[in-house]
DRENKOL-17577 format. One record per residue (C-alpha): residue in three letters; x, y, z. Coordinates in steps of 0.2 Angstrom, whole numbers, m for minus. Example, Ala and Ser with C-alpha at 12.3 -4.5 7.8 and 13.67 -1.06 7.14 Angstrom:
@residu = ALA; px = 62; py = m22; pz = 39 .
@residu = SER; px = 68; py = m5; pz = 36 .
END
This chain:
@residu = UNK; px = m127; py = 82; pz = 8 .
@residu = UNK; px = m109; py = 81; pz = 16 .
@residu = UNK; px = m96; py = 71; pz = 8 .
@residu = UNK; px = m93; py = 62; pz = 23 .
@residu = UNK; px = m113; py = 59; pz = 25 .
@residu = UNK; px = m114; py = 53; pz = 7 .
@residu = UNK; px = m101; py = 40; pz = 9 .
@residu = UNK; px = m108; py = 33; pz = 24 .
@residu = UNK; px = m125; py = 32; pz = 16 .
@residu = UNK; px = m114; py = 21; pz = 2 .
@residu = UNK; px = m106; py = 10; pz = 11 .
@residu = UNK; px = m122; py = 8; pz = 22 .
@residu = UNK; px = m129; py = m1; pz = 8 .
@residu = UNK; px = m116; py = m13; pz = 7 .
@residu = UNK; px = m120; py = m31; pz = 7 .
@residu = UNK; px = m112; py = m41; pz = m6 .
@residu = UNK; px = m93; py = m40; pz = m7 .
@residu = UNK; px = m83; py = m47; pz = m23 .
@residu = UNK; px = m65; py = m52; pz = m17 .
@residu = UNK; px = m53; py = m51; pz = m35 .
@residu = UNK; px = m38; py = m64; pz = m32 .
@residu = UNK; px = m24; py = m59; pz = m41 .
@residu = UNK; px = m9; py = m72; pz = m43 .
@residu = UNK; px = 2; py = m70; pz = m29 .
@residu = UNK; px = m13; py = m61; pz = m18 .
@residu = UNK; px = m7; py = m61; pz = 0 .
@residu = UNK; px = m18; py = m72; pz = 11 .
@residu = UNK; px = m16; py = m64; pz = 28 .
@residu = UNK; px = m22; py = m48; pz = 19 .
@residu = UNK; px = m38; py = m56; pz = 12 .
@residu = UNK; px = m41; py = m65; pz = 29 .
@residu = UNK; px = m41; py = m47; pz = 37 .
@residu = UNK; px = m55; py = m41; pz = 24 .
@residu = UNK; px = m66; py = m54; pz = 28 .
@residu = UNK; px = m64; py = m62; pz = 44 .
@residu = UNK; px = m73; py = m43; pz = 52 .
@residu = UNK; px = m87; py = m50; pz = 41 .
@residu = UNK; px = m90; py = m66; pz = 44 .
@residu = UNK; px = m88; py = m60; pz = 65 .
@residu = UNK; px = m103; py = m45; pz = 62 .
@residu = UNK; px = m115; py = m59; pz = 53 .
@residu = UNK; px = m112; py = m69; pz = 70 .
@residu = UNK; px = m114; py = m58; pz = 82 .
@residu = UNK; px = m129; py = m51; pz = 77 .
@residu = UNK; px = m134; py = m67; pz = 70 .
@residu = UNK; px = m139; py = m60; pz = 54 .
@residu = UNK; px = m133; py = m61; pz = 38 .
@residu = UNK; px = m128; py = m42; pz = 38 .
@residu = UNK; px = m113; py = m45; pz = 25 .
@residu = UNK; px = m110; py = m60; pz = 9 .
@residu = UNK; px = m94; py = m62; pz = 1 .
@residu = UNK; px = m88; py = m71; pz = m15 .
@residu = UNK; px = m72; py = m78; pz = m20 .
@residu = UNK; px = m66; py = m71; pz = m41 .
@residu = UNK; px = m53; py = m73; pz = m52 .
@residu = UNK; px = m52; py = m68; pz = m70 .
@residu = UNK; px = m56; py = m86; pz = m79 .
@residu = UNK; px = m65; py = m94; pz = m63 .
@residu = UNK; px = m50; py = m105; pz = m59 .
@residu = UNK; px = m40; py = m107; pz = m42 .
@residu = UNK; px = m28; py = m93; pz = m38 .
@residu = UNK; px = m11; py = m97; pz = m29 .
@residu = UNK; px = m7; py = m86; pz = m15 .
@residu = UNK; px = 13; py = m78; pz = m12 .
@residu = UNK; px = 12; py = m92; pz = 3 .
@residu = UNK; px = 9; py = m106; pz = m10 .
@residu = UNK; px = m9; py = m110; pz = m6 .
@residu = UNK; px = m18; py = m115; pz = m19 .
@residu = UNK; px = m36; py = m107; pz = m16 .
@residu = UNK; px = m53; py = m115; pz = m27 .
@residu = UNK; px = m63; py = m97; pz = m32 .
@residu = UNK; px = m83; py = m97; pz = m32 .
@residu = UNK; px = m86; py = m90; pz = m49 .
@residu = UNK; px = m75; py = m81; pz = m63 .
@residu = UNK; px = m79; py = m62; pz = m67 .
@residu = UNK; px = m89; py = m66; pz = m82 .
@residu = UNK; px = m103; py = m76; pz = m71 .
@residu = UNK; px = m102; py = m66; pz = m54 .
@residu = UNK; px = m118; py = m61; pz = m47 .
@residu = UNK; px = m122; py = m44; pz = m43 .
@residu = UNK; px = m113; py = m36; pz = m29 .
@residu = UNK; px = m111; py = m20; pz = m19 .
@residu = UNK; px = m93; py = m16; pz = m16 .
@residu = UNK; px = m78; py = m27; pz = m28 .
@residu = UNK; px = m60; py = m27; pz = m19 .
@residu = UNK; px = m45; py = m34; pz = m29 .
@residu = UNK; px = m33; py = m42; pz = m18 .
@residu = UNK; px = m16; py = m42; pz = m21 .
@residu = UNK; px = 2; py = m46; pz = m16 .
@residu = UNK; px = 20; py = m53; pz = m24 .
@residu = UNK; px = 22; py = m47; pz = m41 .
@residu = UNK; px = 7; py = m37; pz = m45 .
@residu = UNK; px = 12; py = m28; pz = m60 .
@residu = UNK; px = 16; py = m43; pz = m70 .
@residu = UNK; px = m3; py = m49; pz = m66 .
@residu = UNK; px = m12; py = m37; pz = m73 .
@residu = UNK; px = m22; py = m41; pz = m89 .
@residu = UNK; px = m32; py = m30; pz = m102 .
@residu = UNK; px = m49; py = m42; pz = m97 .
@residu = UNK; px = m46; py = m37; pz = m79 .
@residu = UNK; px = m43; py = m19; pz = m83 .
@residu = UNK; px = m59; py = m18; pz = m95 .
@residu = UNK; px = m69; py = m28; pz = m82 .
@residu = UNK; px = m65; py = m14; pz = m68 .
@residu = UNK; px = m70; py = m1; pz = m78 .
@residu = UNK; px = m86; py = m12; pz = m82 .
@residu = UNK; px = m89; py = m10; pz = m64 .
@residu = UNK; px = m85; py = 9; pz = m61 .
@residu = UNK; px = m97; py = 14; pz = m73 .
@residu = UNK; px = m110; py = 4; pz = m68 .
@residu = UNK; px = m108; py = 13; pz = m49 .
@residu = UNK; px = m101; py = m3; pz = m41 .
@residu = UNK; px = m88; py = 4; pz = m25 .
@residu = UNK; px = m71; py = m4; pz = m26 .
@residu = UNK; px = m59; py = m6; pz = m17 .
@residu = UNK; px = m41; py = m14; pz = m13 .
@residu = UNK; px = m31; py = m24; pz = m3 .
@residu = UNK; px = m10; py = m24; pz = 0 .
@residu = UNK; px = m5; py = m21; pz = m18 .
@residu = UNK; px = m21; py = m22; pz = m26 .
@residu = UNK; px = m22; py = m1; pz = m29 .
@residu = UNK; px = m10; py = m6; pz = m44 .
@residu = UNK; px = m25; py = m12; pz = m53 .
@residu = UNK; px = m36; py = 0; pz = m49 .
@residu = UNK; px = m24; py = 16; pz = m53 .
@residu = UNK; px = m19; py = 6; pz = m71 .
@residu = UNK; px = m37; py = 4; pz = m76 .
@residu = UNK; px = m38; py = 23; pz = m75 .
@residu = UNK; px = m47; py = 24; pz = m59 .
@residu = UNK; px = m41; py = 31; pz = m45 .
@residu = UNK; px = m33; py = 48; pz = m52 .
@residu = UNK; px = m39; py = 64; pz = m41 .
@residu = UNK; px = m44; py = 51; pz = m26 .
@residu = UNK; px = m34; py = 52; pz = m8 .
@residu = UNK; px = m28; py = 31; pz = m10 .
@residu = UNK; px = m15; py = 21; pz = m2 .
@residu = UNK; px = m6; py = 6; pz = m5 .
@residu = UNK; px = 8; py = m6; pz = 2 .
@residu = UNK; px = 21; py = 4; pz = 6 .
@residu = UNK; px = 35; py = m7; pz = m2 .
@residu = UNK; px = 26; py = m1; pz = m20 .
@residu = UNK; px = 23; py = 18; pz = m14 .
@residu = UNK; px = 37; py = 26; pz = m22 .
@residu = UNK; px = 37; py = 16; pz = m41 .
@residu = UNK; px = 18; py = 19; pz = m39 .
@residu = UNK; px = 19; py = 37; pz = m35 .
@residu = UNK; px = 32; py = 40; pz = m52 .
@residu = UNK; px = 17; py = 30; pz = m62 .
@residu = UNK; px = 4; py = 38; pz = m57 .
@residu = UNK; px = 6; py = 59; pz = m54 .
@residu = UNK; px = m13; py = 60; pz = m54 .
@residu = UNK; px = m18; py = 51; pz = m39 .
@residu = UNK; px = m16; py = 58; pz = m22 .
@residu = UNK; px = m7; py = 44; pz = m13 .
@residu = UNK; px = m2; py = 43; pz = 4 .
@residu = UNK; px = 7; py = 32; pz = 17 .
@residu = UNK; px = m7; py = 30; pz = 25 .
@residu = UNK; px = m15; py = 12; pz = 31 .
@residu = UNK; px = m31; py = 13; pz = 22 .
@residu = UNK; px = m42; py = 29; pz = 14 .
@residu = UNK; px = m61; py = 29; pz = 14 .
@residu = UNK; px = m65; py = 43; pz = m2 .
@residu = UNK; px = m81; py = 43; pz = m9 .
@residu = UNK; px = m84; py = 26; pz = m19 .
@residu = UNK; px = m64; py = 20; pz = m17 .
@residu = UNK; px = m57; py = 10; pz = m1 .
@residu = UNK; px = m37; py = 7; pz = m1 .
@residu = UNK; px = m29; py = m2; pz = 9 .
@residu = UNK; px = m11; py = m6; pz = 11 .
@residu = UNK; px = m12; py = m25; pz = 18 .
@residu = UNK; px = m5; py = m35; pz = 32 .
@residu = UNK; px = m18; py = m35; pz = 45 .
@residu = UNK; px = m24; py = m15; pz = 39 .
@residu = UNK; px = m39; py = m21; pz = 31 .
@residu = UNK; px = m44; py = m28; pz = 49 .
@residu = UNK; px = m45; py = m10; pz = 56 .
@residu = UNK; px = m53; py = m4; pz = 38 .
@residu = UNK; px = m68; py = m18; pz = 38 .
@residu = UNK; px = m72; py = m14; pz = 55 .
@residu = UNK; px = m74; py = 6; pz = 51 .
@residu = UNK; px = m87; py = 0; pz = 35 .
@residu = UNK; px = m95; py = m10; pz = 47 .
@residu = UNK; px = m94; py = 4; pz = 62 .
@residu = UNK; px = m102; py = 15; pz = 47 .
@residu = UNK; px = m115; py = 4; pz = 44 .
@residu = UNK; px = m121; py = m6; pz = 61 .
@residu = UNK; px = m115; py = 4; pz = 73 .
@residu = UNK; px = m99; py = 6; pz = 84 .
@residu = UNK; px = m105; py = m6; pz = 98 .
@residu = UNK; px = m105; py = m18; pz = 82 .
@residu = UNK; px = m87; py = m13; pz = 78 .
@residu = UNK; px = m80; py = m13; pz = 94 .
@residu = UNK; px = m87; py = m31; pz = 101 .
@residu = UNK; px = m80; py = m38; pz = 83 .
@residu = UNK; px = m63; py = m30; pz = 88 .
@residu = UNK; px = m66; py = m38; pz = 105 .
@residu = UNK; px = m68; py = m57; pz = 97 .
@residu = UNK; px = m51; py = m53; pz = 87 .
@residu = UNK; px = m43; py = m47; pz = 104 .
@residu = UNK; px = m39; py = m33; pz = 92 .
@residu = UNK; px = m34; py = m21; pz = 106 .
@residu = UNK; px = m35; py = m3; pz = 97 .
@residu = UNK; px = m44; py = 1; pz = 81 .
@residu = UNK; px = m32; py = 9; pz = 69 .
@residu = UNK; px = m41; py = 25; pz = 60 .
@residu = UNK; px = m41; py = 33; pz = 44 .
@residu = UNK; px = m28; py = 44; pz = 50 .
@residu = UNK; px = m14; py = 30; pz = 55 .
@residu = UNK; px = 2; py = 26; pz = 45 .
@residu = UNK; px = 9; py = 12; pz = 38 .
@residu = UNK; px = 27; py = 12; pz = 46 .
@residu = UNK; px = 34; py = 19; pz = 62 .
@residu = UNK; px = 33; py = 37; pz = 64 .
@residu = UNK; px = 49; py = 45; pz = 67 .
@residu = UNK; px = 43; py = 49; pz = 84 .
@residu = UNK; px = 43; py = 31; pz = 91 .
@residu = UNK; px = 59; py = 31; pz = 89 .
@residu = UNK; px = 66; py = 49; pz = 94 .
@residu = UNK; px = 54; py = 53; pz = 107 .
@residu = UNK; px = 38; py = 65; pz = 106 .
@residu = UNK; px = 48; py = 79; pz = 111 .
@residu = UNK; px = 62; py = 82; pz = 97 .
@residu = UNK; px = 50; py = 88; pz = 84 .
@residu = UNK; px = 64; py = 100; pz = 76 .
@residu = UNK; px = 72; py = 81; pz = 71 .
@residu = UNK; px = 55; py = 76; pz = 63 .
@residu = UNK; px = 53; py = 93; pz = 54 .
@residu = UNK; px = 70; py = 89; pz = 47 .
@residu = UNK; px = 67; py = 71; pz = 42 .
@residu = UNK; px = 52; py = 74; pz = 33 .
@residu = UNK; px = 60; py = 89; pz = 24 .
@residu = UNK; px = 73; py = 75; pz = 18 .
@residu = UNK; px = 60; py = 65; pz = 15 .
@residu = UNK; px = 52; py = 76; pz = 5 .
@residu = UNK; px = 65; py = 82; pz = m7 .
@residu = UNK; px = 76; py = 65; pz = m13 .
@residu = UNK; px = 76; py = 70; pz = m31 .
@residu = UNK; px = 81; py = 90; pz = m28 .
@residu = UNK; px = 95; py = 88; pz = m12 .
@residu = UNK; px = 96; py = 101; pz = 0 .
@residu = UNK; px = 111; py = 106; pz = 8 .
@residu = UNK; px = 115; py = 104; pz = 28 .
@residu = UNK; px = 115; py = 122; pz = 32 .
@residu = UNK; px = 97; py = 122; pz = 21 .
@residu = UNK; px = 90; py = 111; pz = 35 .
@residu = UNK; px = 97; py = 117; pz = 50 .
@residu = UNK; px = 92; py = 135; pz = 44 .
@residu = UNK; px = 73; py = 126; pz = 42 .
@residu = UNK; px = 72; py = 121; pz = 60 .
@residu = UNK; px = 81; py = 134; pz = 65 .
@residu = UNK; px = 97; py = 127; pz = 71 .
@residu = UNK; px = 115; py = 130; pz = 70 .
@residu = UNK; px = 123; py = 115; pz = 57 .
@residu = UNK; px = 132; py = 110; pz = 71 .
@residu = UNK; px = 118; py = 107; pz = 84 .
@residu = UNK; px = 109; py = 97; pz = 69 .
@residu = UNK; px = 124; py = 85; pz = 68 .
@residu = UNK; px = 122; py = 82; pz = 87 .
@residu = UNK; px = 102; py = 77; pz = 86 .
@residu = UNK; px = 106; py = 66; pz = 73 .
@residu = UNK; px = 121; py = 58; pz = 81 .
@residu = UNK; px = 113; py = 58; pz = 100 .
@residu = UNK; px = 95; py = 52; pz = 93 .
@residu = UNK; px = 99; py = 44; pz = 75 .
@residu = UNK; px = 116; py = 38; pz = 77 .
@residu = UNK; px = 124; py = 46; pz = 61 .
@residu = UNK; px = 127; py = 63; pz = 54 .
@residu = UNK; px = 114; py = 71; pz = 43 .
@residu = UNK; px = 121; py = 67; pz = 28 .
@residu = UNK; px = 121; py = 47; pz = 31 .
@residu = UNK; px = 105; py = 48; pz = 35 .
@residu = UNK; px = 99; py = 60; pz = 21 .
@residu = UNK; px = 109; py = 47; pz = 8 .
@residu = UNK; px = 102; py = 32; pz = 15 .
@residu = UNK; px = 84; py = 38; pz = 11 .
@residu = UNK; px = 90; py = 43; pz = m7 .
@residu = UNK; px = 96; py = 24; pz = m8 .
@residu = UNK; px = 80; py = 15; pz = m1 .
@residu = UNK; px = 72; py = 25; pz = m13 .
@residu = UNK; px = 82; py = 19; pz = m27 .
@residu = UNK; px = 82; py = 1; pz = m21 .
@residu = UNK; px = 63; py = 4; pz = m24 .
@residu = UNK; px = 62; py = 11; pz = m41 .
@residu = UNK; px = 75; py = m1; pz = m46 .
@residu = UNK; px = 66; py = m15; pz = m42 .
@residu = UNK; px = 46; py = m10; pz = m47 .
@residu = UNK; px = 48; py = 0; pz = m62 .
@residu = UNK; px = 56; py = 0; pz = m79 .
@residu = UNK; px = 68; py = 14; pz = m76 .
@residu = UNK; px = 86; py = 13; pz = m80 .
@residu = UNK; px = 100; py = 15; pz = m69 .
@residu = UNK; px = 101; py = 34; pz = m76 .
@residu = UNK; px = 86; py = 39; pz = m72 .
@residu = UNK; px = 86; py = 32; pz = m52 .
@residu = UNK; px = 100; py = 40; pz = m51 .
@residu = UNK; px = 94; py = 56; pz = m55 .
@residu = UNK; px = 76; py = 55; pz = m47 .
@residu = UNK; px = 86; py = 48; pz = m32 .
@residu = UNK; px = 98; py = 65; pz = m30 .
@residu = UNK; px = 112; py = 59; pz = m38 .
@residu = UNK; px = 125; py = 70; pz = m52 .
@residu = UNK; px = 133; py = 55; pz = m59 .
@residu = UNK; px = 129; py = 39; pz = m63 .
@residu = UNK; px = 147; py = 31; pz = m56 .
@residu = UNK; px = 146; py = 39; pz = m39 .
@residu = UNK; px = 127; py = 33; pz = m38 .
@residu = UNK; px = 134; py = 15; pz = m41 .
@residu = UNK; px = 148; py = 19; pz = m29 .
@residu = UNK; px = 135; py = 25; pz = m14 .
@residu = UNK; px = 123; py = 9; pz = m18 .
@residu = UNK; px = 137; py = m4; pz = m19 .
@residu = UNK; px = 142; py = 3; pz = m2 .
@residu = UNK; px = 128; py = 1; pz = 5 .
@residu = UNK; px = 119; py = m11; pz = m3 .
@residu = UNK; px = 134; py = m25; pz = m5 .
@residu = UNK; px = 128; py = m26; pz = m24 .
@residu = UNK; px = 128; py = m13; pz = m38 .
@residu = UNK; px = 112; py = m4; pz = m43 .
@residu = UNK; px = 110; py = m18; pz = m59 .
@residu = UNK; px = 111; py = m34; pz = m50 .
@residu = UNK; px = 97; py = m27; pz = m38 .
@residu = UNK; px = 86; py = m25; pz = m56 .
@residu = UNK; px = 93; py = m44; pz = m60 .
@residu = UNK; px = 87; py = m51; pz = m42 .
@residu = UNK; px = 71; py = m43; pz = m45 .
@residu = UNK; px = 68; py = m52; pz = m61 .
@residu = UNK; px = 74; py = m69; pz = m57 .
@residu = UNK; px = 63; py = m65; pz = m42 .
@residu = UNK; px = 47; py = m64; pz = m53 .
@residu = UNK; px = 52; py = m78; pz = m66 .
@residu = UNK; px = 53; py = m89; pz = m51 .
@residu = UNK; px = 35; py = m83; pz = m45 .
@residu = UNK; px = 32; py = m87; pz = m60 .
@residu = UNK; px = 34; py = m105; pz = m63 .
@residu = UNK; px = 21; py = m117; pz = m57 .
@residu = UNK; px = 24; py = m131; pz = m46 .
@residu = UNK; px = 23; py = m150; pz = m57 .
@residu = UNK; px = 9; py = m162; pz = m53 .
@residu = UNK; px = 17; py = m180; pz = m47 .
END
């Protein structure tokens, strides 16, 4: 039996769904999951899907918009169910718990599918379980996630469907990711009417990225730009030269410096150093690694022309960005007083 045969014949079987709120979840993300449900039981007027609301000790979650959301049952009285998803959002690694983790492997090993939502991945890869899957995850936590986890093969992709694992990296993704389980399971006319209700014009695939191609912005026809972008893209940490990429794509240096001014509005190297930065904004704010080690992951020989090149771009140096994130979280952090 194919792959692809064996996971439809999985998620074909799917009829009760365990949603995992973790503090901070995004709420447009978990709308997206299960708004395509609730639509398929309606217009076939069966009850094809049933959903159930978790959280680790049964009490109400608060979402990152501040909505304080009452759960259905806690994850030591959920009832038996097909498929678990943890949502997530804001702050997910400072939510993570041992009970949660130990639960998740609970599930793994007792053949239950899981899956995630927006930053929910975080979970699933710290538990252990996700390494040598194809997974995704919210692009703002790709790089610190990918330095974390070496064995998992992630991608930028909007959502991954392998085997008994479905990531998703949020916003309204899990939209176009619910209406492919239920395209798997009930049908494409089923898919395509739900996406109809939702005036949800085009139904994004497996294949789709999370942030704009390149090509959107350049035009279709200047792939030699592209190739050299994702070259960049693809080497932060170990720099290559201009004459490296023009020689790549081949190109003279100086017609490389005229597609990057005519197309990108900078030179080459802007451009290249920008991506370093963005990068090191990332890892700076999601992981434990000090200014030293950013700066060398990020392409950098020193640690004083690293601060230089982010206070220059940035407006701040590289350790107030680390202190904004922090206060950032302790503010998550505190709950609202009762009057």
């Amino acid at each position: 039996m194919s792959l692809e045969r064996k996971q439809e014949n999985q998620i074909g079987k799917m009829r009760k769904i365990g949603f995992l709120l973790q503090p901070n979840f995004t709420m447009l993300a978990l709308s997206s999951a299960i708004e395509p449900l609730r639509m398929a039981n309606q217009l076939s007027g069966q009850v094809l899907y049933e959903w159930t609301t978790v959280s680790e000790n049964g009490g109400s979650v608060t979402a990152s918009d501040g909505l304080n959301i009452s759960v259905d049952c806690s994850i030591a009285d959920v009832p038996q169910f097909d498929i678990l998803i943890v949502c997530g959002g804001v702050g997910i690694k400072h939510t993570v718990t041992k009970t949660s983790l130990n639960w998740l492997t609970h599930l793994a090993r007792t053949k239950v599918m899981l899956g995630s939502i927006c930053t929910g991945s975080y979970l699933l890869a710290k538990a252990g379980l996700l390494d040598g899957y194809n997974c995704t995850i919210h692009w703002e936590l790709l790089a610190s996630w990918q330095e974390e986890f070496p064995f998992i093969n992630s991608s930028n992709q909007l959502y991954m469907l392998d085997r008994d694992r479905l990531t998703c990296s949020g916003g309204t993704a899990p939209i176009d990711m619910m209406l492919q389980v239920i395209g798997k399971s009930h049908g494409k006319e089923l898919m395509a009417a739900i996406s109809d209700m939702f005036t949800h014009e085009h139904i994004r695939d497996d294949s789709s990225l999370q942030r704009i191609p390149l090509q959107h912005i350049v035009g279709a026809t200047q792939s030699k730009l592209q190739d050299v972008v994702s070259l960049m893209e693809a080497n932060l940490e170990e720099v290559l030269g201009l004459d490296e990429l023009a020689d790549y794509v081949h190109l003279s240096r100086r017609q490389l410096e005229r597609l990057f001014q005519k197309y990108l509005h900078c030179s080459p190297y802007r451009y290249y150093l920008q991506l370093r930065l963005l990068r090191a904004r990332q890892l700076l704010k999601q992981t434990n690694m000090s200014i030293i080690e950013v700066a060398i992951a990020c392409g950098f020989v020193s640690t004083p022309h690293f601060s230089k090149c982010y206070r220059n771009s940035f407006k701040i140096p590289p350790v107030m960005s680390v202190i904004f994130s922090i206060m950032r979280l302790c503010l998550l952090r505190v709950k609202p007083v009762s009057v």
